[in-house]
C-alpha positions as CSV (number, residue, x, y, z in Angstrom):
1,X,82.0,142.7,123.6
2,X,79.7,145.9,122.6
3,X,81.5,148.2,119.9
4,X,80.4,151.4,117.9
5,X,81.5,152.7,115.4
6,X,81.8,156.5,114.8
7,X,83.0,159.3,112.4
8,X,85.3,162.2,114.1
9,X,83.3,165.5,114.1
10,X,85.8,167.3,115.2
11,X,87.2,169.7,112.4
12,X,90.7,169.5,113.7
13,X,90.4,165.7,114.5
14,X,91.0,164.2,118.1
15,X,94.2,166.8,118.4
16,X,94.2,168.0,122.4
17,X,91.0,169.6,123.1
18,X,89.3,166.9,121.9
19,X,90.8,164.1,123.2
20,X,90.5,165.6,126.4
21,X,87.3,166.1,126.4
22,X,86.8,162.5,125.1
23,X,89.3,160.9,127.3
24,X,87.2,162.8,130.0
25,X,84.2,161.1,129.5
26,X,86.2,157.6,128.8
27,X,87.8,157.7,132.6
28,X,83.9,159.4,134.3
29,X,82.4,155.6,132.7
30,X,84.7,153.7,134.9
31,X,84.7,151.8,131.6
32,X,87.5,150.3,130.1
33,X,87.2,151.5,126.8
34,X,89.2,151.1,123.8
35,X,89.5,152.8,120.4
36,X,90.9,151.8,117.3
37,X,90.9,154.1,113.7
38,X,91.3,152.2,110.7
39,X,93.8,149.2,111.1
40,X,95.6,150.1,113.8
41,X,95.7,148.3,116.8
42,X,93.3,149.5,120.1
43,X,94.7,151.5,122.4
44,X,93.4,152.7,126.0
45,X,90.6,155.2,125.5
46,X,91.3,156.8,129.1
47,X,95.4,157.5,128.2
48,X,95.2,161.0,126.1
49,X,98.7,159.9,125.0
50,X,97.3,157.1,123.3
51,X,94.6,158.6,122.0
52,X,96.0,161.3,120.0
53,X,99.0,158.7,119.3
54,X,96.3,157.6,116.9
55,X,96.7,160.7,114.8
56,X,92.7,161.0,114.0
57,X,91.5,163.5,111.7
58,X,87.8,164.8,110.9
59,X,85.8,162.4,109.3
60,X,88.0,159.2,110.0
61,X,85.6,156.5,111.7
62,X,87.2,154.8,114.7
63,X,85.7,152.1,116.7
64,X,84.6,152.0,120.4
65,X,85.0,149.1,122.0
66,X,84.5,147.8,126.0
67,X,83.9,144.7,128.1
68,X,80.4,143.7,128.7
69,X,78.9,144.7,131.8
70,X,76.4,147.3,133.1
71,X,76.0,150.5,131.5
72,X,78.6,149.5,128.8
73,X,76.1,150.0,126.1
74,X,74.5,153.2,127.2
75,X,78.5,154.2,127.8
76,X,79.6,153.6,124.0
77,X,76.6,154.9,122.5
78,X,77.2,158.1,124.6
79,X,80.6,158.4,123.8
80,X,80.4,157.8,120.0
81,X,77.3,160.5,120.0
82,X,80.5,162.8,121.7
83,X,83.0,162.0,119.1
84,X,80.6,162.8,116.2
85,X,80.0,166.0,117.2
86,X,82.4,168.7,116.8
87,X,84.2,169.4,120.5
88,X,86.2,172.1,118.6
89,X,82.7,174.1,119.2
């Protein structure tokens, strides 16, 4: 299973703008992405519920994770490059 690891750019953290934006990109993958931030448990990268349920703030690393298959490497490494920038820009 590919994974990447990432630290949150955004200034505010993954509050809504964000995590749309992220959760966005999640569901146009057609992936099925998870993310986890520090011990916690994955949750569903494509449910914005679930992703700001994880409460991450700027700087906190979280880790990608998806199912082997095409494209899934390309996807993460796409989608971690989106979370380290700052989508509050």
């Amino acid at each position: 299973m590919p994974q990447r690891t990432a630290a949150v750019g955004s200034v505010l953290g993954l509050h809504a703008r964000p995590a749309t934006l992220f959760v966005q990109a999640v569901n146009a993958t057609g992936l099925p992405v998870t993310i986890a931030a520090g011990d916690r448990d994955p949750v569903d990268a494509r449910s914005l519920l679930a992703v700001m349920s994880l409460g991450v703030k700027h700087g906190d690393e979280v880790t990608l994770a998806c199912e082997d298959g095409e494209n899934a490497d390309k996807a993460l490494d796409e989608l971690a490059a989106l979370l380290a920038s700052d989508l509050d820009a």
